[in-house]
PATOR-702773 format. One record per residue (C-alpha): x, y, z; residue number from 1. Coordinates in steps of 0.05 Angstrom, whole numbers, padded with zeros to 5 digits. Example, Ala and Ser with C-alpha at 12.3 -4.5 7.8 and 13.67 -1.06 7.14 Angstrom:
// PATOR-702773
SITE   east  north     up num
SITE  00246 -00090  00156   1
SITE  00273 -00021  00143   2
This chain:
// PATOR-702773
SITE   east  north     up num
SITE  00000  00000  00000   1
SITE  00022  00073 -00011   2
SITE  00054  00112  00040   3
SITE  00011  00173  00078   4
SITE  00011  00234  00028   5
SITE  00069  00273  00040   6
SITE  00069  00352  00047   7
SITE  00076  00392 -00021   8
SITE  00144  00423  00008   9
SITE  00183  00356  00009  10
SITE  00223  00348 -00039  11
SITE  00225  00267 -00039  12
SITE  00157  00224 -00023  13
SITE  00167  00173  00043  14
SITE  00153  00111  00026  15
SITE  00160  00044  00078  16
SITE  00222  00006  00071  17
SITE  00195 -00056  00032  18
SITE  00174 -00011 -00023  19
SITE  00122 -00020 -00068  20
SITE  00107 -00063 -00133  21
SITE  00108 -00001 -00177  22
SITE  00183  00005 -00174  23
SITE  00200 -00026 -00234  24
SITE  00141 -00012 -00274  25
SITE  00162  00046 -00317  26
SITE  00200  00045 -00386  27
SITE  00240  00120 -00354  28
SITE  00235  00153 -00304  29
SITE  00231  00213 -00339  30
SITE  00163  00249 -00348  31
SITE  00145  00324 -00360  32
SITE  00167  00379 -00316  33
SITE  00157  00377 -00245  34
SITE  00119  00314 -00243  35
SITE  00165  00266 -00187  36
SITE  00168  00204 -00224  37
SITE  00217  00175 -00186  38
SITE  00196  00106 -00180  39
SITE  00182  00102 -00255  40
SITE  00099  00105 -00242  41
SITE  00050  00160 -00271  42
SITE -00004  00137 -00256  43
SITE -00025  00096 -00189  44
SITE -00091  00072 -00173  45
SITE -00102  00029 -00111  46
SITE -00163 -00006 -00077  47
SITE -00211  00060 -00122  48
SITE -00288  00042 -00092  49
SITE -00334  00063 -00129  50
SITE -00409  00056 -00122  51
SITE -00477  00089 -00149  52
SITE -00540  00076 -00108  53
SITE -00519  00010 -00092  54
SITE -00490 -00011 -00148  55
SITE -00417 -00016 -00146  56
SITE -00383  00014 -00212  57
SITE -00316 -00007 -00182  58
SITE -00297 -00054 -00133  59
SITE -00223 -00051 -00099  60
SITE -00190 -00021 -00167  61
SITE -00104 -00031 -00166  62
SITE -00072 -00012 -00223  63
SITE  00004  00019 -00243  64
SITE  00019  00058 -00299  65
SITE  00093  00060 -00322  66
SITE  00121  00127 -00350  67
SITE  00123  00125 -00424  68
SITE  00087  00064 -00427  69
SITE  00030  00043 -00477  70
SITE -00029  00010 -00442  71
SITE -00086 -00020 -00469  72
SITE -00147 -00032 -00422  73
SITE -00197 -00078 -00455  74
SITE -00263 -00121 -00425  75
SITE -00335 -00130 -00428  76
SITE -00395 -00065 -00427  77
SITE -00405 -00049 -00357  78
SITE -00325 -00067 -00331  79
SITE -00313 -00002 -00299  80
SITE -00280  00019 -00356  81
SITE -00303  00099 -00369  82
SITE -00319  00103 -00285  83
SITE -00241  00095 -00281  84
SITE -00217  00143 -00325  85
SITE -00275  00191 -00292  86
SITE -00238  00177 -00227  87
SITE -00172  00192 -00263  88
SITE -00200  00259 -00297  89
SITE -00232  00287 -00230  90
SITE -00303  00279 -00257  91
SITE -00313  00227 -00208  92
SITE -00297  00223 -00131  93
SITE -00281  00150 -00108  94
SITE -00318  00118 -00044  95
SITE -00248  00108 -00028  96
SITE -00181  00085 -00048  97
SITE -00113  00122 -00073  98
SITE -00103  00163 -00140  99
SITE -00045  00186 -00157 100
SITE -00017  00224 -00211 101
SITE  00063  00213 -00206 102
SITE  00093  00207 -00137 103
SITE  00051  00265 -00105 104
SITE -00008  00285 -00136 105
SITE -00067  00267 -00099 106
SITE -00122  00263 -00156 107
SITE -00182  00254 -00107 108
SITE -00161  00321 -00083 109
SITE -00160  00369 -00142 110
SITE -00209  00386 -00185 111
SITE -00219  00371 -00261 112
SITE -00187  00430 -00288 113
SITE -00124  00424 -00242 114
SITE -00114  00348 -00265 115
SITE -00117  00375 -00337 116
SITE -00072  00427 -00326 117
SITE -00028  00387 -00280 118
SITE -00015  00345 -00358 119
SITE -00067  00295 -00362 120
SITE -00108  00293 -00430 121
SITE -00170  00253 -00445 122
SITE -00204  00243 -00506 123
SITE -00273  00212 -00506 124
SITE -00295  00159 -00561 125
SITE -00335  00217 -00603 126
SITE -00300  00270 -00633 127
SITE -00306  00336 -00596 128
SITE -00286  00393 -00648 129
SITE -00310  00464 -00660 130
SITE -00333  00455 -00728 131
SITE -00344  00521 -00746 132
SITE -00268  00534 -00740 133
SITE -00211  00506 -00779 134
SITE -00160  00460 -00757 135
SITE -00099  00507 -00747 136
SITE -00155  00550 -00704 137
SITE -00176  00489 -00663 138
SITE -00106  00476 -00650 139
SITE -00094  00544 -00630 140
SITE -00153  00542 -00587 141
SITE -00131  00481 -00552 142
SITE -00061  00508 -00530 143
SITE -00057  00521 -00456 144
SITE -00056  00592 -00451 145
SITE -00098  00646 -00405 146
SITE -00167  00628 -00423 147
SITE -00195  00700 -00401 148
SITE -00232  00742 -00447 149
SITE -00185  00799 -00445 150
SITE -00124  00753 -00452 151
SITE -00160  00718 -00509 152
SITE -00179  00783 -00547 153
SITE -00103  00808 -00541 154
SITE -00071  00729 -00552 155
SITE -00024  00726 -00604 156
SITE  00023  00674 -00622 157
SITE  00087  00671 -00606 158
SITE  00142  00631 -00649 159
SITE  00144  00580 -00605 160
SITE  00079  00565 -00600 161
SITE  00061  00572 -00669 162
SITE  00123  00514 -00692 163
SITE  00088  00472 -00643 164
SITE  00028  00476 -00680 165
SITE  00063  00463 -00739 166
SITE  00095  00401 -00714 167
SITE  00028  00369 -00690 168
SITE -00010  00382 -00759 169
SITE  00050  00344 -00782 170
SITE  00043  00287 -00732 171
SITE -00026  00273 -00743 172
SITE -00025  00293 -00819 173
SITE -00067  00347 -00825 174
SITE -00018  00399 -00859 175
SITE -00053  00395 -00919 176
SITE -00121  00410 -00886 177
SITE -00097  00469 -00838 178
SITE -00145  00514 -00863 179
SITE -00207  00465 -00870 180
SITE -00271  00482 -00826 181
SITE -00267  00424 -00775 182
SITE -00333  00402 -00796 183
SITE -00315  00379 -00865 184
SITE -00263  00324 -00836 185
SITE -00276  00252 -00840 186
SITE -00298  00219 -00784 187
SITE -00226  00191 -00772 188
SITE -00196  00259 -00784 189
SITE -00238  00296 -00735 190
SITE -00210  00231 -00687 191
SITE -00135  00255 -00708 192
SITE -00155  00331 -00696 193
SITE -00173  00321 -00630 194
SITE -00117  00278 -00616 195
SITE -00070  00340 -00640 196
SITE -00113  00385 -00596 197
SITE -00090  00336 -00525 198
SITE -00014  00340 -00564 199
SITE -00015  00418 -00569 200
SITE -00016  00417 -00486 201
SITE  00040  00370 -00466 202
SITE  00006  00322 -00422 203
SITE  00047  00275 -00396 204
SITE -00010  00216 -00397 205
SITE -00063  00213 -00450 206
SITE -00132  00174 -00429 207
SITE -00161  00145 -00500 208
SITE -00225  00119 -00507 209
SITE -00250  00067 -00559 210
SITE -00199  00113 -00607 211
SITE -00211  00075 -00674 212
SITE -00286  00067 -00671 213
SITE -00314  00080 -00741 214
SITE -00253  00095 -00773 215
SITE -00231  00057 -00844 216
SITE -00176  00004 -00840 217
SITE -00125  00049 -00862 218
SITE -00140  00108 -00812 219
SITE -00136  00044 -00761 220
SITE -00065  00036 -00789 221
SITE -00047  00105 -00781 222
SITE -00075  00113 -00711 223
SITE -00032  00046 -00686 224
SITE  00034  00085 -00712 225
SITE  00011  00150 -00683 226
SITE  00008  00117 -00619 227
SITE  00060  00076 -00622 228
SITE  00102  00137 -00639 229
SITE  00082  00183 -00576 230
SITE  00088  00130 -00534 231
SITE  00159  00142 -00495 232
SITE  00137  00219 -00496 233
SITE  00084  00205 -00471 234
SITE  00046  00154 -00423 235
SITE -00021  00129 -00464 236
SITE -00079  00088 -00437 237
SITE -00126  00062 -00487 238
SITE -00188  00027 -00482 239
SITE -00206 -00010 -00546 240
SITE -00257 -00074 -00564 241
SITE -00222 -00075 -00635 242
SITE -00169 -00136 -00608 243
SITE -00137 -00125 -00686 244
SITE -00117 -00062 -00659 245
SITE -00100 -00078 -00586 246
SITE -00051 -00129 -00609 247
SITE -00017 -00083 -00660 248
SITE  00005 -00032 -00608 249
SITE -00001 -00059 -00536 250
SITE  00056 -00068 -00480 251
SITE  00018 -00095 -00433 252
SITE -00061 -00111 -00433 253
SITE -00108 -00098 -00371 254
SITE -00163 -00138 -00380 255
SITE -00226 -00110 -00333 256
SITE -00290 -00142 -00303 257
SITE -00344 -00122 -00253 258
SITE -00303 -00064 -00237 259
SITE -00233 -00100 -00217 260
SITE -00177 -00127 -00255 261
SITE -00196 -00196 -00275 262
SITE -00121 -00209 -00307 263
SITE -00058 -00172 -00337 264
SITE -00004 -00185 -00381 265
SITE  00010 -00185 -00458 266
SITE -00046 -00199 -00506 267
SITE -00020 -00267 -00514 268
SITE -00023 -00276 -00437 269
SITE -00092 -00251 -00430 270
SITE -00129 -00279 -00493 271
SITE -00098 -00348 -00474 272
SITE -00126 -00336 -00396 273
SITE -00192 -00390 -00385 274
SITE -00231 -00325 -00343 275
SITE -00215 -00275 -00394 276
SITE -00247 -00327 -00458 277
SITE -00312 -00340 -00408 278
SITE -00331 -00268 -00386 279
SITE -00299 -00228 -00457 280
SITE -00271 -00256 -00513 281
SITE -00310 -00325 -00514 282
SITE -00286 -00382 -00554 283
């Protein structure tokens, strides 16, 4: 179990002398700046509760999420799935449990917008874009910047942030399209555009959900290299039911079920695993 939360003016966490199983966990120990990483976990998650007029969403909820790392989280409607990354995001308070977001972070005591501004991105399974706009202006938009409306009316881009703009249209190919209204993108575009519009403010772990729902097999393709390429600058978790998918970019596979982890591992581990064919993937 973690340690008691440790004051904001420590430099190093306490934790007890047998450690923890997160030490080893991460692929650096390297994240973004000023996040304490320094048992190579971004994300922690330990015994989350969860439960809505009786019904219990989640149920004793451990998981570890290694910096840089690529994780797919996969299993049946109704696992717990979206209540956990609402516990992540702020949107929803656990019964009880810890959430952490590095080494000291407390997620269960900040609110929504300062887990998103502390560099943790989600992006839900339909496309949220401001159609009206173009793509270089939702992208601009998206950058974190004062949101006032006097800073807004005065905001003006600097270099800096206008090569980073630059360099995301690049990454998730819509150079070509900088100047196309948002609403005339493909579905799988608009998927890509909001993708850029997470990249354009650093986070440091990027919640994904159902990602390549109703996208062509070759936006699939694209979307596997996209991620395969941020992850290692960044940590991505990714919940998909395409298992073509899954296995082209996973590390490591969390498979969930009435709210806990049923089983973990690589997709070979879990697909061969008798509980995971019986409650998700059948025979």
């Amino acid at each position: 179990m973690r340690a008691t939360p440790i004051p904001e003016f420590m430099l190093e966490p306490v934790f007890d002398a047998a450690g923890s199983g997160r030490d080893a966990i991460g692929a650096s120990t390297v994240a973004g700046k000023g996040l304490n990483v320094r048992h190579g976990t971004i994300l922690t998650l330990e015994d989350i509760n969860v439960s809505f007029d009786g019904f219990k969403a989640l149920t004793n909820l451990t998981l570890y999420i290694g910096v840089g790392e690529l994780r797919c989280i996969i299993g049946p409607n109704g696992a717990g799935k979206t209540t956990m990354m609402d516990v992540i995001t702020g949107k929803t308070r656990p019964d009880n449990g810890v959430a952490y977001f590095g080494e000291t972070l407390d997620l269960t005591q900040m609110s929504e917008v300062e887990i998103a501004q502390s560099g943790i991105g989600r992006k839900f399974q339909k496309p949220t874009v401001f159609e009206a706009l173009s793509v270089f202006e939702n992208l601009e938009l998206a950058q974190k910047t004062n949101k006032s409306v006097w800073a807004s009316l005065r905001a003006k881009l600097t270099g800096e942030q206008q090569d980073r703009i630059d360099e995301v249209l690049q990454t998730i190919k819509l150079d070509a399209s900088r100047q196309r209204p948002a609403g005339l993108l493909s579905h799988g575009q608009k998927q890509f555009l909001e993708i850029g519009m997470l990249l354009v403010q650093d986070p440091q772990l990027l919640l994904l959900d159902e990602p390549v729902a109703g996208m062509t097999d070759a936006e699939t393709e694209f979307t596997a290299e996209l991620f395969k390429s941020l992850a290692r600058k960044h940590s991505l978790m990714v919940v998909e039911h395409d298992m073509g998918f899954v296995g082209s970019i996973a590390d490591h596979v969390t498979v969930l079920h009435q709210g806990s982890v049923l089983a973990e591992g690589s997709l070979e581990q879990v697909q061969n695993d008798e509980r995971v064919i019986e409650v998700y993937l059948g025979r």
